[in-house]
N, C-alpha and C positions, 0 to 999 in steps of 0.2 A: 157788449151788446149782442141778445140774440139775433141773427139775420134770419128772415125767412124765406127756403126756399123758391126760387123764381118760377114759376110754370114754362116760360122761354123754354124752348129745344134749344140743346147746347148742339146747336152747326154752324158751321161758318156761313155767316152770311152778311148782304149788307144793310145798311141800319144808317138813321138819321146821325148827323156830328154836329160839330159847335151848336151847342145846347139843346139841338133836339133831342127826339125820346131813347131814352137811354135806360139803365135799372133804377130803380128804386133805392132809396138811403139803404133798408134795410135788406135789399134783393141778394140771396146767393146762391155760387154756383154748386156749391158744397164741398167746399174744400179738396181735402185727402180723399174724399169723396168722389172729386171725378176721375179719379185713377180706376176706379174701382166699375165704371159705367161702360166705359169700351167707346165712348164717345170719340176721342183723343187719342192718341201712344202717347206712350212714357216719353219720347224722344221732344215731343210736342209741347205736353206739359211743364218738364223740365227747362225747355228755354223759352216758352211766358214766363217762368220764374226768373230765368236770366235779365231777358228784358227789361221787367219790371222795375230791374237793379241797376240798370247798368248806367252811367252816369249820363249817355247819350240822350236817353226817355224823358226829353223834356217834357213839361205839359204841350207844347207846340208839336213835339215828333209823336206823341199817343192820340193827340187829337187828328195827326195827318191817318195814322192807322185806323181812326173810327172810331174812340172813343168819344162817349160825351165828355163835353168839358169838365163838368163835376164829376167825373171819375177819372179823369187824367191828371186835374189838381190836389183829389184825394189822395191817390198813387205818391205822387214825386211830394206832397208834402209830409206823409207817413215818412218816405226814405229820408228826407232832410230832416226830420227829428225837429224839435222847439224851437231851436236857431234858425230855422228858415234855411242856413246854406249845408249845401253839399258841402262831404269831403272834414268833417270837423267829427268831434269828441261824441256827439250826441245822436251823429246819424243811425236809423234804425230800417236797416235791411229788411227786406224780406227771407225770412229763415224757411218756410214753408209755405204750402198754396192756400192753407188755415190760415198764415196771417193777410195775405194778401184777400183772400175771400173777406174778410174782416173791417176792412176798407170802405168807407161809405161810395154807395152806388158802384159796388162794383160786385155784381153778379152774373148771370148766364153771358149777356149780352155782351160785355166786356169782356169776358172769356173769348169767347168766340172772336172779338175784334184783335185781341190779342193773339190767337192762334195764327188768325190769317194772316197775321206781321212776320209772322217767324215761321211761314210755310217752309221758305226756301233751303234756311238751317236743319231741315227734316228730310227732305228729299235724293233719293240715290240716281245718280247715273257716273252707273262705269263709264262709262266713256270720254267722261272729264274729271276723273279724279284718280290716285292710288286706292291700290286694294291689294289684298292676300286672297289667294285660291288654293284649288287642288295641286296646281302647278308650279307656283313661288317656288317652292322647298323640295319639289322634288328630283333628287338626282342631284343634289348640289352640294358641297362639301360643306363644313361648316367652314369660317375663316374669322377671323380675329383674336384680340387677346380677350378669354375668357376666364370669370371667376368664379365657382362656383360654391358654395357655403351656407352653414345656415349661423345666420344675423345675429347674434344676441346682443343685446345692448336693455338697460335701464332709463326709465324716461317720466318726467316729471316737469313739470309749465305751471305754469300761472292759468287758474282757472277762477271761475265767477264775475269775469267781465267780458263786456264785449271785447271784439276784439277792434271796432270803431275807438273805445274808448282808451284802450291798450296800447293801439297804436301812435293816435296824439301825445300819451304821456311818456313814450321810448320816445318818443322825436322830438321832444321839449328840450330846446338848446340853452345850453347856461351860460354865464360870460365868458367863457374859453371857450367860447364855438361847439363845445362835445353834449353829445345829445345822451338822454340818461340812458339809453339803451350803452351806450361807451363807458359809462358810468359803472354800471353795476353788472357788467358781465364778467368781470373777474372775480373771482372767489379767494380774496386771501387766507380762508380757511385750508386752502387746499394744501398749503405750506408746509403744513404738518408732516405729510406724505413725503419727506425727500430723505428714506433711511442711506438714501445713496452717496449724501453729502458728510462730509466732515464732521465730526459730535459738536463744535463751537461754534457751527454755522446753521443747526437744524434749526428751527424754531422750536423757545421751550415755555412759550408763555403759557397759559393755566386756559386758554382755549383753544389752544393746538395740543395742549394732552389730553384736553377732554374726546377732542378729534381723535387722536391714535387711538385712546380706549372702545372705540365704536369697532374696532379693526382689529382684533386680538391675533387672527391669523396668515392673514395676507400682508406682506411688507411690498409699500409701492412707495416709489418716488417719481419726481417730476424729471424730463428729460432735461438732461444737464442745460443744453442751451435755453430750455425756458425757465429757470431759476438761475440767469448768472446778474453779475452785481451791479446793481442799478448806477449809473454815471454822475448822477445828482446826491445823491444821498450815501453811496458806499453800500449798500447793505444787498444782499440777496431778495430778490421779489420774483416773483409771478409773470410772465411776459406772454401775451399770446398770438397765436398767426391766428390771421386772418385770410375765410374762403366766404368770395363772391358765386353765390352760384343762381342762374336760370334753368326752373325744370319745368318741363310741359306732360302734364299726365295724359295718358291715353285713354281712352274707350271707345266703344259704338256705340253709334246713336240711343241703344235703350240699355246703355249703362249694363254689359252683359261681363265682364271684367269685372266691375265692383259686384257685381253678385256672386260672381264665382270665388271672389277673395282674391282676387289677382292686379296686383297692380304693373304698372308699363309707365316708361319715365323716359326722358330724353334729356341731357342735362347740358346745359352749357358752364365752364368751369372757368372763370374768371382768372386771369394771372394780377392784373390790376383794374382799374377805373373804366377802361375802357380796350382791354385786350384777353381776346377769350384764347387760353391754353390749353383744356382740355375738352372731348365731346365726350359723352357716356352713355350708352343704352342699357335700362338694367329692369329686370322684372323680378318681384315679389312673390312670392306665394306664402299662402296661409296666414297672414299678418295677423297677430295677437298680441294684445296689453293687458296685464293681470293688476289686479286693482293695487297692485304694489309696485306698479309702473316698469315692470320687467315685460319687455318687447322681442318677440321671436319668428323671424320667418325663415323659408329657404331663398335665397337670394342667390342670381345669377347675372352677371352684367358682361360689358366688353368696351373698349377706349381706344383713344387715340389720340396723344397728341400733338396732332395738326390741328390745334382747332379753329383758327383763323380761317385753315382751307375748307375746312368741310361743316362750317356753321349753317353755311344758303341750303344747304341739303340735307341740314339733319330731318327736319320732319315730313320731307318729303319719304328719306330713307327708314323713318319710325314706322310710316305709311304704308310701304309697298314692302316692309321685311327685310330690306338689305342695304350695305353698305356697298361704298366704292375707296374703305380706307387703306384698302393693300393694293390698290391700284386693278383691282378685279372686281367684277359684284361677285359678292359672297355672303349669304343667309346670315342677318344677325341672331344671335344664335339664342339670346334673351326671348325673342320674339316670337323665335320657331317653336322657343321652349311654351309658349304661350300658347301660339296656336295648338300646338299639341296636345295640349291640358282642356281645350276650350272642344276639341275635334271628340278627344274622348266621352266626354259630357255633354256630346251632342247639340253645341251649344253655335255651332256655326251654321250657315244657310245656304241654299241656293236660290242665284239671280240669273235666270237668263241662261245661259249656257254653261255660266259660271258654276261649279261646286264647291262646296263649302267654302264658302266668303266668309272672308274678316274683314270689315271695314273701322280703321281707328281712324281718330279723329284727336286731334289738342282737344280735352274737354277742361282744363286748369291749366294758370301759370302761377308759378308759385317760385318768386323771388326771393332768395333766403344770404343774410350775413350773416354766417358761423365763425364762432371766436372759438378757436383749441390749441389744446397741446397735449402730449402724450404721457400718461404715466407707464411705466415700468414699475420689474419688480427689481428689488433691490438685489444686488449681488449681497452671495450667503456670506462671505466675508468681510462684507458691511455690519451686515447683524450676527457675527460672533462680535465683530469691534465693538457694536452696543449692548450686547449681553456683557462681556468682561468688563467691560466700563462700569459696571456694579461695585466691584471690587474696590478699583477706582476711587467711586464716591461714597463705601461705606469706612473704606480707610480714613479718607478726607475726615468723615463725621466722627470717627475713632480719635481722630486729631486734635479737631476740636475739642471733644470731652476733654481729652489729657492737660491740654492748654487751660478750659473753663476749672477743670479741678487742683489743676497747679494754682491757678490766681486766686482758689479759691473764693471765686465769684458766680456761684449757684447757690440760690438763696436754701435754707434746708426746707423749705414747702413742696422743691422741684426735686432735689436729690437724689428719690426714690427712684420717679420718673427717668430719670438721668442715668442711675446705674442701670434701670433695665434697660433701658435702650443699650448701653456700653455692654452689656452680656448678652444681649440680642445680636448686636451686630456682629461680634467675637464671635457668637455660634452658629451664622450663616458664613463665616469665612471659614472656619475649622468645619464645616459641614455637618457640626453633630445636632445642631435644629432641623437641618435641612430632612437630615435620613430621620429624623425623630416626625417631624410631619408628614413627609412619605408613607410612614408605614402606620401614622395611625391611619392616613388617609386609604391605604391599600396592603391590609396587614399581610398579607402573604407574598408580599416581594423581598422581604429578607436585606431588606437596604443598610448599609451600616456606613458610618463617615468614610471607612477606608475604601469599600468597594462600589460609590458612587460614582458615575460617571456624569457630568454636569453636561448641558446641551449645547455647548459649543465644544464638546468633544465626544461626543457620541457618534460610536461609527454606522453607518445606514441597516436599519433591522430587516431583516430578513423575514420576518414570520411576524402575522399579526400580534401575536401577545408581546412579543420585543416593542412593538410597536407600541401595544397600548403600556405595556410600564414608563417610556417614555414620555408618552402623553402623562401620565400622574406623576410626574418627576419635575415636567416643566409647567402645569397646573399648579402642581404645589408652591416650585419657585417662585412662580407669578403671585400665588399668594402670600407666601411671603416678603417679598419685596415692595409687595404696596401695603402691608404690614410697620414695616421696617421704617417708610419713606412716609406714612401718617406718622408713627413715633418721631421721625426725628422733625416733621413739622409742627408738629405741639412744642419741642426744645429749642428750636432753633434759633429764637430771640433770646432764651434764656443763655444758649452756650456762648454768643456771642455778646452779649449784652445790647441789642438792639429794641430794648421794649417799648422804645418810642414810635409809633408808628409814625408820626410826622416827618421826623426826621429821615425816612425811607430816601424822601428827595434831592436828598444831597449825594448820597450813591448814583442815581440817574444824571444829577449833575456834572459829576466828578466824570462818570464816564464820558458825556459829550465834552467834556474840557480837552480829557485826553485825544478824542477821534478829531477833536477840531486841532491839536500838534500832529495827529499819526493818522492821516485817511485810510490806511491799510486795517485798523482796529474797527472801523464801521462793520463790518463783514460778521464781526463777533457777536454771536447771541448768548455766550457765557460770560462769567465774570472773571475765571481765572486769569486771564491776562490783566484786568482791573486793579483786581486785589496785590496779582507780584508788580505791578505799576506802583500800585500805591504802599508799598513795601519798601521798593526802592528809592520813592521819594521821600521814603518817612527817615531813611538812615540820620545821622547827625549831620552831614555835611553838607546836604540837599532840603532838611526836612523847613525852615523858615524861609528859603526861595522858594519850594513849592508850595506852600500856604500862601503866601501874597500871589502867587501867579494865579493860584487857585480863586483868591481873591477880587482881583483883576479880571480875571476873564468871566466871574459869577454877575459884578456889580457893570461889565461891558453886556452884556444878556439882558438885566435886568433893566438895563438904561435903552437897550433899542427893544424894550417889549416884547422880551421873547416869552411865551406863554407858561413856558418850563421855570422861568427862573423867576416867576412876579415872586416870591415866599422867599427869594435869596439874601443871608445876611452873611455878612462875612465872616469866618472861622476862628476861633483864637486855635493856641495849642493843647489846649483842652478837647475843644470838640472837633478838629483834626484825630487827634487820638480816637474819638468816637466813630469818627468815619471809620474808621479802619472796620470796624466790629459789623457795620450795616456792610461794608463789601462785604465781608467774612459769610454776613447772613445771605448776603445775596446767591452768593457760590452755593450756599448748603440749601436753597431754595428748588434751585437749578438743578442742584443734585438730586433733590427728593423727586422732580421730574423724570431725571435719566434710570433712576434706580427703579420706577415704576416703568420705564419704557425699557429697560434691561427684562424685566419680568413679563411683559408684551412680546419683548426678544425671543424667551426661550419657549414659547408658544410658536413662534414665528417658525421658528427653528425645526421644531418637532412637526408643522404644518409640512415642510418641504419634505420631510423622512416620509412623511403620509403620502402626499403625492408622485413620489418614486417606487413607492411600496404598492400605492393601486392605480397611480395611472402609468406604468413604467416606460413606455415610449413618450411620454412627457417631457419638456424642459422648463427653466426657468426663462421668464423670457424679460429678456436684459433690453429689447429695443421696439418700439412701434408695437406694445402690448395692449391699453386700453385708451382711445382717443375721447375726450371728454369734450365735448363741443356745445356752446349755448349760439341757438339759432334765435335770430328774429327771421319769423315771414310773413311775407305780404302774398296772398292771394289773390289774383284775379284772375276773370274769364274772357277765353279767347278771344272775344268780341273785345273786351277793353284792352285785353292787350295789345291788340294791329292796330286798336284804334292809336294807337300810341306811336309818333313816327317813330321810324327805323333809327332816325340821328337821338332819338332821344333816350333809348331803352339802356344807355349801359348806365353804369354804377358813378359815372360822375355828380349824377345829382337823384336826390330819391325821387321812388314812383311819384306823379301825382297824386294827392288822396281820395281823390274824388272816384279814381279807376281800382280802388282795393275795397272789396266787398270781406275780407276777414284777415286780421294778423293774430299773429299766436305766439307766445314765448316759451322755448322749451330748452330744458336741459338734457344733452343726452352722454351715456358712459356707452359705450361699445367697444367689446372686443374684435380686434380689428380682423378682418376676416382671415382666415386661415388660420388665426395662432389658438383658435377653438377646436381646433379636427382633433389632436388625440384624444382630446377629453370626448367631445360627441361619439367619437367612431368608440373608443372602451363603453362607454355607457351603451351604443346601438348593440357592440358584441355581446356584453355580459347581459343584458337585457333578453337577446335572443337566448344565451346560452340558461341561463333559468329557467325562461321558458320553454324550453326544450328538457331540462332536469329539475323542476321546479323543488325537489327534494333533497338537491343539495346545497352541505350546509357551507360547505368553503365557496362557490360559486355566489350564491346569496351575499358571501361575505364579502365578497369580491367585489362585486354590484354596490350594497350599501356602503361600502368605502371611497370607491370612484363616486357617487351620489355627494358624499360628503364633502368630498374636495372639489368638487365643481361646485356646488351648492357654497361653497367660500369663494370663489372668484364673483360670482352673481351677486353674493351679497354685498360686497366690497364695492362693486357698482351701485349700488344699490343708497351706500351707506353714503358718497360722494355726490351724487345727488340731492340724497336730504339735504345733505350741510347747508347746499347753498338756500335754500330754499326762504328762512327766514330774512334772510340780508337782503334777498330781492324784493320780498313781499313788504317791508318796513320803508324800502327807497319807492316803492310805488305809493303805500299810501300818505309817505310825506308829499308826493309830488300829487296826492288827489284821488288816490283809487280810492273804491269803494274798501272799509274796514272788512266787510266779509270776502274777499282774495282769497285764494287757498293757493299752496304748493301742492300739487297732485298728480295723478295718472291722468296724461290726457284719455279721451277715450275712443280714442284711436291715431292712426298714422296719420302723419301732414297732408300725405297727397291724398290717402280717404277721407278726413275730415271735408276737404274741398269739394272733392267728388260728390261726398253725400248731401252738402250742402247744395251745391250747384242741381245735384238731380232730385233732391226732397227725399234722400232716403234716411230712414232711422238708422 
C-alpha cells in the first residue's frame, strides 16, 4: 500500500490516546526517510525500531506511550505474524523503519509518540555512567593476555529464511528429546579427512572419495580424540565438543563502531549449563566476507580464566576500558586498540570537560551453541603409508588376474580388457608407463624407469624447477592411478566372478556375522580381514560349521527384523564358495578407492615440498590447526536481554522466543589464530619486496608460490564447508523449510548482522 505522507511536524509532542486522533490508515512518516530530515538522531530512531520489536510493547504498553489504539494493535499484530501469538515460526519483525512506516496509522504522529518512549535510552550524562576519554589510557601499561592476528576463516549458513522461522525448526524436539539443531550439526562427510588414522579404519565408501577428490593438496584429519570408536556400535565416528557462549556487542549511541568496520565484543565462555569459565574482550577490524564465504579481519582479544569472578564486571569493564583481572586496573588492550583507531578518524567527541569521549553501550546479545573440533594436517609419514599402499593394492589386482586366468573363468568378451589391465598395472610397478607419461606430459625432463624417483622418496628441491618436475611426476601419477583404479572397476566382478549384483548382500552380511563373534573387527572399513576370515573358515575342517553358523546367525537377524537381513536365505556349499568371490570383490573395490587416494597422495606430497620451498619458516601443523564449528544464535537486544532475570539467563534451559528478534545458522572453518602468521608475514614481506623491485623475476616467483600455497589452505576451508551444506538444507526442508534455502556466504559477521539490524543499517 502506498502511504501518503502526513503534513504532522515530526516533534515530540502530546497527542490524544485510546482512540482518539491519531494518523490516518494510510499516514507516513517516511520511512529511511526520516533519517535523512535531521528531525531525530540515528541513536533515537534506531531504538523506535527496538521498541517496536521487543516482546515488552504490548498493545497496552504503546498505548500507555501515546499511541492511538489502532496503531499500537497495528504494530504488535504486524510482529505477531497470522498466528496471533508471539515467539512462534511466523512472527515478522520489524527489519527496517520502511516496514514499520508500512503499518496501518502509523505515521508522523506515532513516530513521535514513539521517540518520546525511548528518550531516556538516547540521553548522556557522565556522571552516572562509564566512559572512555583523554585520560583512561593515558600513562598506563597495557596488561593482560593478548592476541593479536589476522582471522581467516570460511563461512557459509543457511540463507532465505527468516530466522523466526529457522529457529522454531532447530528447536523442534523429536522422541529422544534432541532437537534438529543436535541432529544435523555433525557432518559425517567430514570422515573422509582422517589421513592420520590407520588405512583399514579410514573411511572408503564412494562419498568420502568423492570428498578427498575435492582436496587434491591439503591432507587433513580429524584430532584423534574426535574420531575415536563409538561404545555402541564399534566403529570410528565423528564426536564433537561443545561451546556455550554469551557475547554483548558494543557501540555508541549513533552506531559509530559499525561505521567505522570495527567490531567490540565481551564474551561469556560457558564451561557447562550453568558455570561461566572463561571472559573475553576482543575487537575486529576490517571485517569481510567474499561471496565465497571466505571471512578476514585483524583481530586482537585478551582472557581470563576466572570467569565466575569477574562476570558482574565485565560490561562495566567493556565500558570504562579496563580490567581488574591481574588484580591491578590495566587498559584492555582490544579496546584501547579501538579507541585509537576511532581517535584517528576523528571519530570521538567532546562533553563537557571531557575530550575525546567514547561512550559504549551493549547494543546486541548474541547467544551462541557452537559444536567443533579440530582438523589437522596429517603427518607426512602417514601419507607416504598411503601413497605406497598403491603398490599394495595393484599387486592385490595382479593376483587376482593370475587366479581369474588359472581357473580360467573370464569370459573371452573381457580378456582383452583383462590383459590390459594386467600390462597396465606390471608397467606402473616396473615404472616404464610411469616415465613413459611423464615425458609425454613434460618432454624435456629426460625421466626414464631407472632414474625416477617416486614421491614418497623424493628428497626436498631446492630451486623451483626441481620443484616443478616434481609437481609433473606426481600429477602424472595421480593420473595414472585413477587411470588404473577405473580399469580395474570395469574388471572387477569379472576377476572375481561377482556379476550378480544382488548377491553384494551377503558380503555385508558375512561381515556383521563376524563383528557380532569379534567386536574388535567393527573398527574395520576394509575387507581384508573379511576375506582371510572367510578363508579360514572355508578350509575342510571348519568349512560346513561355518556355513550352518553362518546360517544360524542370518535366519536369527532375519527373525527379529533386522533391516539388513529381510533378503536372507540360507547358503548351500555352492553359494558359500560364491561368497568368497563378492569378499574378493569387495577388497578390490576398496582397493580401487586407495589406489585413487595413493595418487591424491603423491599430490599431497609434492604440496608439502612447495610449502617448504616458498614458505620456509613454515611447519606442518600436526595440532589445533583449523577449528571447524557449526553455530546456532540467538540474537537479542539489551532491553530483552535484562528483561530476562539473572536466574534464568544460563544455558540450562533455551532463550524464551518471544525475547529473540533473529537466529542464524552458520558454518565456520578457521585457522586458529597464530598457526596463520608465517604464511601472512611471507606473503606481507614478498609483497613489499616486489613492490619495491617490481622487475624481478625470482622475487615475483617467490610471491606467486607463497600465493599458491596459502591460496590451498583457504580453499581446503573452503571446500569443508560446502560439504556440509546440502545434508543441512535437505533435514530443514524435511522438517518444513521453505524449498528455496540456500547454503551460502552470509553477508556479513554475527555480531554485524545484529548491529545493522538493530540500527537499520544496510
Amino acid at each position: 500500500m502506498h502511504k501518503l505522507l502526513s503534513a504532522a511536524v515530526l516533534v515530540v509532542a502530546g497527542g490524544c490516546t485510546d482512540g482518539g486522533p491519531g494518523d490516518s490508515r494510510d499516514d507516513s512518516f517516511g520511512g529511511k526517510g526520516a533519517k535523512d530530515d535531521g528531525a531525530f538522531s540515528s541513536c533515537q530512531l534506531a531504538e523506535v525500531l527496538k521498541l517496536a520489536n521487543e516482546s515488552t510493547s504490548t498493545v497496552d504498553k504503546l498505548a500507555d506511550a501515546g499511541l492511538a489504539d489502532n496503531a499500537a494493535r497495528a504494530i504488535v499484530a504486524h510482529r505477531n505474524g497470522a498466528d496471533g501469538d508471539s515467539g512462534t515460526a511466523d512472527d515478522d519483525v520489524f527489519d527496517d523503519l520502511d516496514e514499520l512506516d508500512g503499518v496501518d496509522f502509523v505515521g508522523a504522529l506515532a513516530l513521535g509518540k514513539l521517540v518520546e518512549a525511548i528518550l531516556p535510552r538516547c540521553e548522556v550524562d557522565l556522571a552516572t555512567r562509564p566512559f572512555i576519554d583523554a585520560r583512561t589510557f593515558a600513562g598506563s601499561p597495557p596488561g593482560g593476555w593478548a592476541r593479536d592476528n589476522q582471522e581467516v576463516e570460511s563461512v557459509l549458513g543457511v540463507q532465505g529464511i527468516t530466522g523466526q522461522r529457522l529457529r522454531a525448526l532447530l528447536m523442534t524436539v523429536d522422541g529422544n528429546g534432541r532437537t534438529l539443531y543436535d541432529r544435523l550439526r555433525r557432518s559425517r562427510r567430514m570422515e573422509a579427512f582422517t589421513y592420520g588414522f590407520s588405512l583399514d579404519e579410514i573411511p572408503w565408501d564412494s562419498d568420502s572419495q568423492a570428498a578427498r577428490e575435492l582436496m587434491p593438496h591439503v591432507a587433513l584429519t580429524i584430532e584423534p580424540d574426535r574420531f575415536a570408536i563409538d561404545v555402541e556400535d564399534g566403529g570410528r565416528e565423528l564426536s564433537l565438543g561443545t561451546d556455550l557462549m554469551d557475547d554483548s556487542y558494543y557501540d555508541t549511541p549513533g552506531y559509530t563502531l559499525l561505521g567505522n568496520a570495527v567490531e567490540l565484543r565481551g564474551r561469556a565462555r560457558w564451561d557447562n549449563a550453568t558455570t561461566v569459565r572463561r571472559l573475553l574482550i576482543a575487537a575486529k577490524f576490517g571485517t569481510e566476507i567474499d561471496a565465497a564465504g571466505n571471512k578476514t579481519n585483524a583481530k586482537v582479544d585478551i582472557r581470563t580464566d576466572s570467569g565466575m569472578t569477574h562476570l558482574a564486571t565485565l560490561d562495566n569493564d567493556v565500558r570504562r576500558g579496563k580490567t581488574n583481572w591481574n588484580g591491578t586496573d590495566s587498559p584492555a588492550i582490544p579496546i584501547k586498540g579501538v579507541y585509537e583507531q576511532l581517535a584517528v578518524k576523528n571519530s570521538l567527541v567532546d562533553i563537557g570537560a571531557h575530550a575525546d569521549v567514547l561512550l559504549l553501550d551493549p547494543k546486541a546479545h548474541l547467544r551462541s551453541t557452537r559444536s567443533r573440533y579440530h582438523m589437522n594436517e596429517a603427518r607426512i609419514e602417514n601419507i607416504r603409508a598411503i601413497y605406497a599402499n598403491a603398490t599394495t593394492r595393484i599387486n592385490a589386482a595382479l593376483n587376482a588376474i593370475d587366479r581369474a586366468q588359472a581357473a580360467g573363468t573370464i569370459p573371452a568378451a573381457n580378456r582383452a580388457a583383462v590383459d590390459a589391465l594386467e600390462v597396465m598395472g606390471r608397467r606402473i610397478l616396473d615404472k616404464t608407463l610411469l616415465a613413459e607419461r611423464i615425458n609425454a606430459a613434460a618432454p624435456g625432463l629426460g625421466v626414464t624407469a631407472a632414474n625416477l624417483v617416486l614421491p614418497d622418496a623424493q628428497p626436498q628441491p631446492t630451486t623451483p624447477a626441481a620443484l616443478d618436475k616434481n609437481r609433473v611426476i606426481a600429477e602424472t601419477i595421480n593420473t595414472v592411478f585413477h587411470e588404473f583404479a577405473a580399469a580395474l572397476d570395469d574388471a572387477d566382478r569379472i576377476l572375481t566372478n561377482a556379476v550378480d549384483e544382488d548377491f553384494d548382500d551377503y558380503a555385508e552380511m558375512f561381515r556383521a556375522w563376524r563383528v557380532g563373534l569379534d567386536r574388535t573387527l567393527a573398527v574395520k572399513t576394509t575387507y581384508d580381514s573379511f576375506l582371510n576370515s572367510y578363508r579360514s573358515l572355508s578350509t575342510a575342517a571348519n568349512r560346513a560349521g561355518s556355513i550352518a553358523g553362518f546360517n544360524t546367525y542370518g535366519a536369527a537377524q532375519r527373525a527379529a527384523n533386522n533391516d539388513d537381513f529381510e533378503d536372507f536365505e540360507p547358503l548351500d556349499d555352492a553359494a558359500w564358495t560364491r561368497l568368497g568371490g563378492y569378499l574378493e570383490k569387495m577388497t578390490l573395490t576398496i582397493g580401487e578407492r586407495q589406489i585413487e587416494t595413493a595418487g591424491i597422495a603423491a599430490r599431497q606430497l609434492w604440496f608439502d615440498q612447495a610449502r617448504q620451498l616458498w614458505v620456509p619458516n613454515s611447519s606442518r601443523a600436526w595440532s589445533n590447526f583449523m577449528i571447524d564449528t557449526t553455530d546456532m544464535t540467538d540474537m537479542l537486544s539489551p532491553e530483552e536481554w535484562n528483561s530476562i532475570p539473572a536466574t534464568e539467563r544460563s544455558f540450562a534451559q533455551p532463550l524464551p522466543a518471544t525475547k529473540v528478534f533473529h537466529t542464524v545458522l552458520v558454518n565456520e572453518l578457521q585457522i586458529e589464530l597464530g598457526m596463520e602468521e608465517d604464511y601472512v608475514t611471507r606473503l606481507r614481506e614478498l609483497t613489499a619486496a616486489v613492490a619495491a623491485a617490481p622487475t624481478d623475476a625470482t622475487l615475483a616467483a617467490q610471491l606467486a608460490g607463497a600465493k599458491f600455497v596459502w591460496e590451498q589452505y583457504t580453499a581446503s576451508m573452503r571446500v569443508l564447508t560446502e560439504l556440509k551444506g546440502e545434508a543441512i538444507l535437505e533435514r530443514l526442508r524435511r522438517a518444513g523449510a521453505p524449498a528455496g534455502i540456500r547454503w551460502a556466504a552470509p553477508p556479513d559477521s554475527k555480531g554485524n548482522t545484529a548491529l545493522k539490524i538493530l540500527a537499520d543499517r544496510d
